[in-house]
C-alpha positions in Angstrom: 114.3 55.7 101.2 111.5 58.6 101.2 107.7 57.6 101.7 106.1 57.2 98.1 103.2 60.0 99.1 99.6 58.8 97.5 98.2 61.3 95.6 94.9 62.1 96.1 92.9 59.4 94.3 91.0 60.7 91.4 86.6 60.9 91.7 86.3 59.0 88.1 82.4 59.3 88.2 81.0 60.9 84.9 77.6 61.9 85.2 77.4 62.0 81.0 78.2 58.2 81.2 75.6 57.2 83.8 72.8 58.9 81.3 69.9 56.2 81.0 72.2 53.4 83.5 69.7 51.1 85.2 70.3 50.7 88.8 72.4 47.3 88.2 74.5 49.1 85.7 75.4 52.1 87.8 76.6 49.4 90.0 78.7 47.7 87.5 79.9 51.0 86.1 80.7 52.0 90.1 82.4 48.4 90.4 84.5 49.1 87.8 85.8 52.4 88.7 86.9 51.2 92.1 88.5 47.8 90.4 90.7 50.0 88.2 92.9 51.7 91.2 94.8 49.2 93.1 95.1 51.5 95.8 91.5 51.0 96.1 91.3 47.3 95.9 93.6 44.2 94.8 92.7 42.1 92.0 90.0 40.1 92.6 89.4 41.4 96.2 86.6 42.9 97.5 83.0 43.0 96.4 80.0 45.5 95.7 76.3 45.7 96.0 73.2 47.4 95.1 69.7 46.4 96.3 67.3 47.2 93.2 63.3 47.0 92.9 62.7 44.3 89.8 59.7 41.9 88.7 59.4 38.6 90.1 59.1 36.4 86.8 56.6 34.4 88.3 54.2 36.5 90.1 55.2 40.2 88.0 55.3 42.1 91.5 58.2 44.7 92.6 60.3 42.7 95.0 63.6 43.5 96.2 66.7 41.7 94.5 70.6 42.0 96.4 72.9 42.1 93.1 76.1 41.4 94.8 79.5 40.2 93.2 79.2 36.6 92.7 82.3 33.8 93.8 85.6 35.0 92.1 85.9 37.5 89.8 87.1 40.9 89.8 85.2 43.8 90.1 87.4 45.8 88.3 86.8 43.6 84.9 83.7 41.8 85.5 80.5 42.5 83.6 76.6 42.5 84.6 77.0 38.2 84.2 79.4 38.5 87.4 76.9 39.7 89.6 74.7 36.8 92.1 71.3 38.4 92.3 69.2 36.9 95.3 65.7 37.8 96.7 66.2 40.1 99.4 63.5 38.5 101.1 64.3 35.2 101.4 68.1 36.5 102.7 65.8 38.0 105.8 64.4 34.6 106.4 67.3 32.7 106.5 67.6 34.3 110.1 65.2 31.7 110.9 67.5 29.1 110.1 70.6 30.3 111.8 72.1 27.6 114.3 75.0 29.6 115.5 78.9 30.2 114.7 79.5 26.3 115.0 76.7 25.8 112.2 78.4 29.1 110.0 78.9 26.9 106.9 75.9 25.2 106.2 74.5 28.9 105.6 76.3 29.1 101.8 74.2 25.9 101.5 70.8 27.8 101.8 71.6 30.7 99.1 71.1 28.9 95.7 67.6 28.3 97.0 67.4 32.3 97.4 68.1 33.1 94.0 66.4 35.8 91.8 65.3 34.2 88.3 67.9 31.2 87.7 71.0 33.1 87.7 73.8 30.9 87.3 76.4 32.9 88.9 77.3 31.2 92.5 76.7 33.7 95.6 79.7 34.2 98.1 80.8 33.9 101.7 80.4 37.8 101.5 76.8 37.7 100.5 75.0 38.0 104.1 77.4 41.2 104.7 75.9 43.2 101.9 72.1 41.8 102.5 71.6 42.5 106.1 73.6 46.0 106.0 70.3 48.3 105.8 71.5 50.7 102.7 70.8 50.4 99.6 74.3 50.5 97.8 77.7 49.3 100.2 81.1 48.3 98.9 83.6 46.7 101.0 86.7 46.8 99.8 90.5 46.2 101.1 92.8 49.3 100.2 96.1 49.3 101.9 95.8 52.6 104.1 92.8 51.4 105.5 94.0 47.5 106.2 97.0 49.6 107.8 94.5 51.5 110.6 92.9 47.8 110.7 95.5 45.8 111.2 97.4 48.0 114.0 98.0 47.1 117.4 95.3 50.2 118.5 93.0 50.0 115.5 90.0 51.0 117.0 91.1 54.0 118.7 92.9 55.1 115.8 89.9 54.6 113.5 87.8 57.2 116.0 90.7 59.5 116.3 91.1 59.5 112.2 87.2 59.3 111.2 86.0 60.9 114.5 83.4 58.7 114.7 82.0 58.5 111.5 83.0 54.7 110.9 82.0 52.2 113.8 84.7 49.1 114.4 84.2 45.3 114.8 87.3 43.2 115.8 88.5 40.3 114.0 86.1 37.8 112.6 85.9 35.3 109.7 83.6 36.5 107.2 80.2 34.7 107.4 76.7 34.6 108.4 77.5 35.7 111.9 79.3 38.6 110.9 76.5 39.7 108.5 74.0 40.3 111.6 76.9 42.1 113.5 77.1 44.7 110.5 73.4 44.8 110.7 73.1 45.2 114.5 75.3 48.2 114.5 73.8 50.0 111.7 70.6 50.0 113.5 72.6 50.7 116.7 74.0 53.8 115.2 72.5 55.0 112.3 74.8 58.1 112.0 78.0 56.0 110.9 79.0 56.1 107.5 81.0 52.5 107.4 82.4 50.3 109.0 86.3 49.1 109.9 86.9 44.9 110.1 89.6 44.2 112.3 92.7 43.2 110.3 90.5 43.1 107.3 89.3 45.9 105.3 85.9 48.2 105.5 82.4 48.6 104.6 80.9 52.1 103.3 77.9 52.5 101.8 75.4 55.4 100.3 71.9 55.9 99.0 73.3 56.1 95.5 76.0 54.9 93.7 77.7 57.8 93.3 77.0 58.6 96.9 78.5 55.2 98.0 81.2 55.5 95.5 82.6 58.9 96.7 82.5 58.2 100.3 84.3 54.9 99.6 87.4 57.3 97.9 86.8 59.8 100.6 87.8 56.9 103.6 90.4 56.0 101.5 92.1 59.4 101.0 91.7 60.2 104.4 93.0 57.0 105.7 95.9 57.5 103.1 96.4 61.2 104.4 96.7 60.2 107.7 99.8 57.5 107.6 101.6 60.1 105.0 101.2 62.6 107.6 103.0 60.5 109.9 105.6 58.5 107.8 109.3 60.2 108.1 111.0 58.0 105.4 112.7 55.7 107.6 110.3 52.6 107.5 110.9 49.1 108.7 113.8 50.2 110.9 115.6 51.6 108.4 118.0 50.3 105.9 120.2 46.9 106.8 121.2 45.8 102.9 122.8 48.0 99.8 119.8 46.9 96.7 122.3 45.6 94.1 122.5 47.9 90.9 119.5 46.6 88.8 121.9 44.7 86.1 123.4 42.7 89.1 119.5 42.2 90.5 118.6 40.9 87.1 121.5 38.7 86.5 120.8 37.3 90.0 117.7 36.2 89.5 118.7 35.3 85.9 120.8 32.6 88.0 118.6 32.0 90.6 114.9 31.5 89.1 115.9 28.0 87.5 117.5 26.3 90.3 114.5 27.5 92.8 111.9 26.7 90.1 113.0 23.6 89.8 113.1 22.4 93.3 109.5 24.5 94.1 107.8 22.4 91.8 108.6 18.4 92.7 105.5 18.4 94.0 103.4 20.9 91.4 105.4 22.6 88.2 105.3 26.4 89.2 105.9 29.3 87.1 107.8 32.2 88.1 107.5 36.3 88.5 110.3 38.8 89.8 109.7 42.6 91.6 112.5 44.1 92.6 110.0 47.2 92.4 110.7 50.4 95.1 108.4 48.9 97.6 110.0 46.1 97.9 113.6 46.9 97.6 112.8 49.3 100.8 111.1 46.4 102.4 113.4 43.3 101.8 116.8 45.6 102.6 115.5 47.2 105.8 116.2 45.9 109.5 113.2 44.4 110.8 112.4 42.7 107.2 112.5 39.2 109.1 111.0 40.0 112.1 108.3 41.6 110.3 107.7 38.8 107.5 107.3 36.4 109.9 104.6 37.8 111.6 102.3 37.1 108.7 99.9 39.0 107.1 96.6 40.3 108.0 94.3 40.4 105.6 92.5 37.3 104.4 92.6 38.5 100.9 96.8 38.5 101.0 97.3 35.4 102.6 95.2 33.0 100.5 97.6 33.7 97.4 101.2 34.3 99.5 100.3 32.0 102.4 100.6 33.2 105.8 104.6 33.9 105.8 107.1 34.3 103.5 110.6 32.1 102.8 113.3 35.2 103.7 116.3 34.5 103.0 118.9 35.7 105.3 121.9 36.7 102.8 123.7 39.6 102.2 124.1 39.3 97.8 127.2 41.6 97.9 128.9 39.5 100.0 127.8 36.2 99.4 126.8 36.3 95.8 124.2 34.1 94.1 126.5 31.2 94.5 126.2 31.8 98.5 121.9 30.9 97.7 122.4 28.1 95.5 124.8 26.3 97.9 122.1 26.6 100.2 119.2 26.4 98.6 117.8 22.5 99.7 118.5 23.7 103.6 116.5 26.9 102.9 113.5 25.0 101.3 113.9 22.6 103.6 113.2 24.7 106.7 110.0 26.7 105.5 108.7 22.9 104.5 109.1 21.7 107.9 108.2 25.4 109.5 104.7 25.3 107.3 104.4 21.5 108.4 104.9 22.2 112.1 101.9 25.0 111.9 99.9 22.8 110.1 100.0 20.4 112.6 99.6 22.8 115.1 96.4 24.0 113.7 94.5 21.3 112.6 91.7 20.2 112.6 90.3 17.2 113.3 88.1 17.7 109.8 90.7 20.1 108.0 91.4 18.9 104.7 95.3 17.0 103.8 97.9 19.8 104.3 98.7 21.0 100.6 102.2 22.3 98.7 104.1 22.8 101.9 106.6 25.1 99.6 106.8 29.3 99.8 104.6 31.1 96.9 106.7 33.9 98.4 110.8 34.4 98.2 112.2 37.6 99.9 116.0 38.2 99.4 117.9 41.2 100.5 119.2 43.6 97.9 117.5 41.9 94.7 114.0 41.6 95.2 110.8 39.8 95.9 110.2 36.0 94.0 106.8 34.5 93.6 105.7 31.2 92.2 102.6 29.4 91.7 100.6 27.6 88.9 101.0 30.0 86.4 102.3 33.3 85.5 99.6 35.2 85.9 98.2 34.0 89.3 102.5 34.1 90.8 102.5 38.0 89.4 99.4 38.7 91.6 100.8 36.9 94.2 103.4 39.3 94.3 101.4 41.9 94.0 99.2 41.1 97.3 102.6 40.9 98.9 102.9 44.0 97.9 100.0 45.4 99.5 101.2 43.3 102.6 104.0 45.3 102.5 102.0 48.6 102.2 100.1 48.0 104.9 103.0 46.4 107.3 104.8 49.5 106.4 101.2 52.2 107.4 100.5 50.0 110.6 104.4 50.4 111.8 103.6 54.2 111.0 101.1 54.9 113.0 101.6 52.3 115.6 102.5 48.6 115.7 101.8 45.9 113.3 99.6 43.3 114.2 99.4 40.1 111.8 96.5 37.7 111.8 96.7 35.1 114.4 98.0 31.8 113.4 94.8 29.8 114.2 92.6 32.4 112.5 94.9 32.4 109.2 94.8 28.3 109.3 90.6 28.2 109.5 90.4 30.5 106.4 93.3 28.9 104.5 92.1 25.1 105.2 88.5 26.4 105.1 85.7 23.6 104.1 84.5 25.8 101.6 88.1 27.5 100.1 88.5 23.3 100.0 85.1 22.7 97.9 86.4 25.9 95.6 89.9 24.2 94.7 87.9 20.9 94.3 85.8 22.8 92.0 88.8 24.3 89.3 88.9 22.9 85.7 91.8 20.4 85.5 94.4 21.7 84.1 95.4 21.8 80.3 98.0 19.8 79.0 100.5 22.2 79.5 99.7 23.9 82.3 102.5 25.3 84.2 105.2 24.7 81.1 107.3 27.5 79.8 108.5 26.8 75.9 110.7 29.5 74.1 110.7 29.3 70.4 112.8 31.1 68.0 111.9 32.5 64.5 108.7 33.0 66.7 107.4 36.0 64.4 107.2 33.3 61.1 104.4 31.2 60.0 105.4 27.9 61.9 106.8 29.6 64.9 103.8 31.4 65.4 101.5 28.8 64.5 103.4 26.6 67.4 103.5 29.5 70.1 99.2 29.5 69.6 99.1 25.4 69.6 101.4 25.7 73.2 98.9 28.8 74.5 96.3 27.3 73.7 97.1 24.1 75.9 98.3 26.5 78.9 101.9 26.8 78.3 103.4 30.1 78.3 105.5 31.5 75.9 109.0 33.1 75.3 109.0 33.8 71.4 112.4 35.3 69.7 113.0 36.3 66.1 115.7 38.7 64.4 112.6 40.8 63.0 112.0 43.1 65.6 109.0 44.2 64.4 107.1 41.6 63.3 108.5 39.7 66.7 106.6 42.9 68.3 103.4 42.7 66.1 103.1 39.0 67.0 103.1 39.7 70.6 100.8 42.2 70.6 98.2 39.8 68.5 98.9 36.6 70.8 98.8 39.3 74.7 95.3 40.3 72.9 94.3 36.8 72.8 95.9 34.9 75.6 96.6 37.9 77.8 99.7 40.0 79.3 101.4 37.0 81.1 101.1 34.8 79.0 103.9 36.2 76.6 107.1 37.4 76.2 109.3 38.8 73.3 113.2 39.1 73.0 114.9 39.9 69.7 117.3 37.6 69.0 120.2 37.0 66.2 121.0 32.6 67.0 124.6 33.3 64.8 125.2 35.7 67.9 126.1 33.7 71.1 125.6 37.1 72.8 122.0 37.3 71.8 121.2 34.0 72.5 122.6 34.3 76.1 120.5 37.3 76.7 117.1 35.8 75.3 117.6 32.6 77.4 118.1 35.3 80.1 114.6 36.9 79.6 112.6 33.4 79.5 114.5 32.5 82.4 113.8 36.3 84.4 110.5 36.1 83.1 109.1 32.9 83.5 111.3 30.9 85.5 112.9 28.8 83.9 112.3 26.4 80.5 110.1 22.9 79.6 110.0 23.3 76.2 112.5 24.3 73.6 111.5 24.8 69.7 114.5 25.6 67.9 112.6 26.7 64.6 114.8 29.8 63.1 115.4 29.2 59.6 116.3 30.5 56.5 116.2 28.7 52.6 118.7 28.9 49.7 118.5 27.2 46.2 122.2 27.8 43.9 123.7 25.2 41.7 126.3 23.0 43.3 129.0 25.1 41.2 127.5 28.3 42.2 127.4 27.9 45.7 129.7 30.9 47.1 131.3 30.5 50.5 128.9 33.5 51.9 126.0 31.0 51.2 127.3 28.0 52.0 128.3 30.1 55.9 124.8 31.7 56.1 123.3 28.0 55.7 125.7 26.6 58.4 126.1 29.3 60.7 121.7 30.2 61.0 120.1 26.9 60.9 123.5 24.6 61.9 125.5 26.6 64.5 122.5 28.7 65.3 120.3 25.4 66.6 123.8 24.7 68.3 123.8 28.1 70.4 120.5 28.0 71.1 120.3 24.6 72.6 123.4 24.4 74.1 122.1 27.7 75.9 118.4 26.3 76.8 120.0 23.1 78.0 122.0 24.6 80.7 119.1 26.4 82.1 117.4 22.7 82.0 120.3 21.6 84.2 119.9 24.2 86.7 116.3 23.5 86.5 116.3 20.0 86.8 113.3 18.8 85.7 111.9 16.6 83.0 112.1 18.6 79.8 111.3 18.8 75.8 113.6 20.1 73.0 112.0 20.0 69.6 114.4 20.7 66.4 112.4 21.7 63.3 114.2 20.7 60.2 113.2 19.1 57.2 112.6 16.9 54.7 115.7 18.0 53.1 117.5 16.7 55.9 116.5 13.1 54.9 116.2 13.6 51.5 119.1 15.5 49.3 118.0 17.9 46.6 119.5 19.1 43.4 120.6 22.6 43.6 120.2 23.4 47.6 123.2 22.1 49.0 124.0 24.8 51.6 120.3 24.1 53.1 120.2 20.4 52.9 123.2 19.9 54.4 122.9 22.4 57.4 119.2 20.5 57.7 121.5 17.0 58.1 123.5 18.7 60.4 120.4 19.9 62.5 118.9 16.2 62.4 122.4 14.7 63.7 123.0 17.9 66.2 119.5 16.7 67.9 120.7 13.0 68.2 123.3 14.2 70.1 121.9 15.8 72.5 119.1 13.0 72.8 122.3 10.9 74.0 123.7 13.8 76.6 120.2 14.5 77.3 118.5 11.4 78.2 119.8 10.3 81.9 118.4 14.0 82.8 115.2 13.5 82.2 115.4 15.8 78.3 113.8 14.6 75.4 114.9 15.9 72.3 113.1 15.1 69.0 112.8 16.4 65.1 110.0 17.5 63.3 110.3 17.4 59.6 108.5 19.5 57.5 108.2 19.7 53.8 106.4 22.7 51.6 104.8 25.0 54.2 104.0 28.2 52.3 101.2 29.8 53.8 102.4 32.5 56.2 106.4 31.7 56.2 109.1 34.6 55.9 111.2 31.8 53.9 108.8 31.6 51.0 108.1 35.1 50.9 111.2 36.3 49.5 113.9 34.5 46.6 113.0 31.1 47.6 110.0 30.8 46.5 111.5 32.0 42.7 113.9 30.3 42.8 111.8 27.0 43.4 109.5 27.6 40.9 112.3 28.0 38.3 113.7 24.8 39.3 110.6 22.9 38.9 109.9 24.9 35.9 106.3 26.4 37.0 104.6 29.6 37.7 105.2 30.6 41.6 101.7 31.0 41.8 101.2 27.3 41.2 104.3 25.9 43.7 101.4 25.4 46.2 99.0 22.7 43.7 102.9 21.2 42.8 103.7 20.1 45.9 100.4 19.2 47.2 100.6 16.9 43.8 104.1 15.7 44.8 103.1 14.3 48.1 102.0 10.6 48.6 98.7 11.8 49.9 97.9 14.5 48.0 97.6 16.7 50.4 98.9 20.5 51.3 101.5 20.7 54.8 100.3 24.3 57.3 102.2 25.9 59.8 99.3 24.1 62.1 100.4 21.0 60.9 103.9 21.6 62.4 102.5 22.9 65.4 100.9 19.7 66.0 103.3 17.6 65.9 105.5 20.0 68.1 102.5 19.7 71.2 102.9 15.9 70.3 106.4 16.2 71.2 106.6 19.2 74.0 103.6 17.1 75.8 103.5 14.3 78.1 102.1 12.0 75.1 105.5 11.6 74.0 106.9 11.0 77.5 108.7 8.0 76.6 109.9 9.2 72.9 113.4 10.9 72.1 115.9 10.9 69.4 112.9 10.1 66.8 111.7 12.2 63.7 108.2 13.2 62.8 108.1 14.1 58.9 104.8 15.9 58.6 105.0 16.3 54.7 102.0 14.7 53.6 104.3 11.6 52.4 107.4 11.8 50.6 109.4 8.3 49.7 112.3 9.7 49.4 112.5 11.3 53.3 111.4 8.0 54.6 113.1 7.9 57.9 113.8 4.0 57.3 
């Protein structure tokens, strides 16, 4: 495959923006820019500075504050409340303090006490970096060109053959206190340098403005970027080993295969799942050295903190051995990286490192389909994949222009059992309810299905929503990606008469996401005709939507379970009618009956496996559902001989408790059901009608 050549990356800065900017917000707006190009950083990596003349609050002088990217966060997205701000001269005295690289830690302990007017947002490891380098603006950032010059066998005297001299080199170092007086020490040394490379790491640049520090930033990029381009022939990585599978046969491949390694990556912590079979990594997982190089690790901190140091690789050819050739082997495979990440754990220990975590791959590199990454959620596996990604990029720049080098075992162990990376996992929220659980709902785009999808967002899960409305399924997802963000959902038009669709849409929740936890078969329709008017087209349309259709789609969702093998929730919403008969709406009461009895079924099959399945039971919701927007709602209000306008007050009348039923109130009792709450709960019903003596379960 030919080299991807970089074009040059684009100068951004508008001087018609930066009108009237304070000094802080040219740095954000400068932070920003270089956030928004991956080649320029990854997500979240990286960090920015200014050093800005502002009024002590308690004494009103000019002192000198360091406003420098605070603990996590991005710099592409973060605002002015992301930024640490610190008194630059209290960062100068803590040189006083300094006991030495074996005291490096107790350092972070010292900034809260240097902070500039009771900001809240935490300083980083990176902070003494950007105080002690002598400019007054510095970025350090980790673009893949540049990691590629670092983290090659010769990097030094490649960086003074590329920059001739105009950025100064320090090898290898966890970043820390230490480090920040090394940057320092050769600034002063050589005041003529314009950065700085870190060994296997990334760089440091810096100007006397923003923009100054922002456009030499691009311009060490670019020429980095220019350089390897200049060198790379197209045959990277040793050249091809594997045919890539056509990209159906990818996707039905890991269609197949997300379940079954889903299921056995998360005994330990439920994982969520993301899939690249992307150019990059196509060239990288079908070429020769693939192994070889993956296990040599990656270099930069940065990349190894969310894909851990190696990779699983697994050593199959797909055209030969077919997905059936993985699953056979899949326990031996997971196995062996187990017991490989064990054995360097217990080689690099500590006698103070903390309990060795998830010994499992994040990472999952198979020849000829692609790249799999897992972790705690969707959003945090897709950037997983996306560092490997820039591992990939830089292996492939290093091998370029000379030899690879990865970061050595001991060094990658001390960052990724680090005190203080141990104190920040210590620190996260617990998780929500759902955390880690994938539901797919059909008639998502309706008032109850939508409803349910917010209810399961908004307790962590993610979300596969279908609906035959292809439009208003679209709408919805672009409302609910607004609010919850681009992982968080996906869409697939689906007809549940069609056994076809339903395959495919189980497909896309299982491509997308993983597998399945939680199963809302909630598609519906509603019908009212006198018993003697019933045609066979009705009485079919009933059956086949909201009888065979609950069929398909849970027949279809339950075989990914099985592959998946892990507790699970199926959730049938029915109705009242399905207790209680009604005159004149036999088609729908009796599919409803049908839907209830379908459910206990599959309670029975479903139980020794670890899958719940239970029945909600609504009666009357009319706010926001497709059913009552059309001829049901007439011909209801016929039947009970009222205005439509006044169905809502009837039924609220009609019910035991006088009270109306919401698409909220479904969604409810759904959570109830998809979480841990009802754990030991299957086969039951939940009517949520506001009371109705005639539905009475018993």
């Amino acid at each position: 495959m030919p080299p991807v050549k970089t074009t040059l990356i684009p100068d951004k800065w508008d001087e018609q923006a930066c009108l009237g900017l304070s000094e802080e917000q040219l740095l954000l707006y400068r932070s920003n820019l270089l956030g928004s190009d991956l080649r320029v950083t990854n997500y979240g990596g990286g960090n920015t500075s200014a050093k800005v003349a502002m009024k002590d609050p308690l004494t009103g002088k000019d002192v000198e504050v360091l406003w420098v990217k605070g603990s996590g966060g991005d710099i592409g997205s973060m605002k002015l409340d992301g930024f640490s701000t610190l008194y630059l001269e209290k960062l100068q005295a803590l040189k006083g303090l300094y006991r030495g690289l074996g005291n490096e830690d107790e350092m972070v302990g010292y900034l809260p006490h240097c902070t500039f007017n009771l900001n809240a947002r935490a300083a980083s490891i990176d902070t003494p970096l950007h105080a002690y380098i002598p400019f007054k603006h510095v970025d350090h950032v980790h673009p893949d060109s540049v990691i590629a010059i670092a983290a090659s066998r010769n990097g030094e005297a490649i960086t003074q053959k590329i920059f001739e001299g105009e950025l100064g080199w320090i090898p290898w170092q966890r970043p820390g206190y230490d480090l920040g007086l090394k940057l320092e020490a050769m600034c002063k040394a050589k005041p003529h340098l314009k950065g700085i490379m870190l060994g296997g790491h990334g760089f440091f640049t810096w100007g006397k403005t923003s923009k100054e520090c922002y456009q030499n930033t691009l311009r060490v990029i670019q020429k980095a970027q220019d350089h390897i381009d200049g060198l790379d022939k197209g045959s990277a990585f040793g050249g091809p080993k594997t045919a890539a599978l056509a990209k159906d046969a990818r996707d039905e491949f890991a269609t197949r295969l997300m379940p079954a390694l889903r299921g056995k990556l998360s005994k330990e912590n439920r994982k969520v799942g993301h899939f690249n079979d992307s150019a990059e990594v196509l060239d990288f997982v079908c070429s020769r050295q693939a192994r070889e190089l993956a296990a040599m690790g990656t270099s930069c901190p940065d990349h190894f903190l969310r894909t851990k140091i190696f990779p699983l690789f697994v050593e199959i050819d797909p055209a030969k051995d077919g997905i059936e050739g993985i699953l056979a082997g899949l326990d031996g495979l997971l196995e062996g990286y187990r017991n490989e990440y064990a054995a360097y754990y217990g080689r690099c220990k500590r006698p103070d490192s903390p309990a060795m975590r998830d010994p499992y791959p994040v990472i999952i590199l198979v020849p000829g389909v692609g790249m799999f990454s897992f972790a705690g959620d969707k959003a945090t596996a897709r950037i997983a994949g996306e560092f490997y990604v820039n591992a990939i990029n830089v292996i492939r720049g290093a091998s370029t222009i000379d030899q690879y080098v990865g970061l050595p075992e001991q060094e990658a162990f001390d960052i990724e059992y680090w005190a203080l990376e141990e104190a920040k996992l210590r620190r996260m929220p617990k998780p929500k309810a759902l955390a880690s659980r994938i539901a797919l709902i059909t008639g998502g785009a309706g008032g109850i299905g939508k409803a349910t999808a917010i209810r399961l967002l908004d307790e962590g899960a993610v979300v596969c929503l279908t609906d035959i409305d292809a439009g208003r399924l679209k709408e919805t997802e672009d409302e609910l990606k607004a609010r919850y963000g681009k992982d968080a959902v996906r869409i697939a038009v689906c007809n549940v008469t069609d056994e076809a669709s339903v395959i495919d849409s189980l497909k896309v929740c299982a491509r997308e996401f993983g597998g399945l936890d939680i199963l809302v078969n909630n598609a519906g329709i509603a019908s009212a005709a006198a018993y003697e008017d019933t045609s066979l087209d009705l009485w079919n349309k009933n059956i086949s939507i909201l009888a065979t259709g609950y069929f398909l789609v849970s027949r279809e969702g339950y075989k990914v379970l099985l592959a998946q093998g892990l507790d699970a929730s199926m959730i049938f919403i029915s109705s009242k009618n399905g207790l209680a008969a009604s005159p004149g709406a036999a088609a729908y009461c009796t599919a409803k009956a049908a839907e209830i009895h379908l459910a206990r079924c599959l309670a029975l099959e479903g139980a020794p496996k670890g899958i719940r399945v239970n029945v909600v039971n609504p009666d009357a919701v009319l706010r926001g559902s497709k059913i009552w927007q059309g001829d049901w709602r007439k011909e209801r209000a016929v039947s009970n001989k009222i205005n439509d306008d006044q169905l809502e007050e009837h039924y609220r009348q009609r019910s035991l408790l006088k009270r109306n039923v919401f698409p909220e109130d479904i969604a409810e009792a759904v959570f109830f059901f998809a979480s841990d709450a009802s754990f030991k709960s299957t086969g039951n019903i939940l009517n949520v009608d506001a009371g109705n003596i005639q539905s009475f379960p018993r």
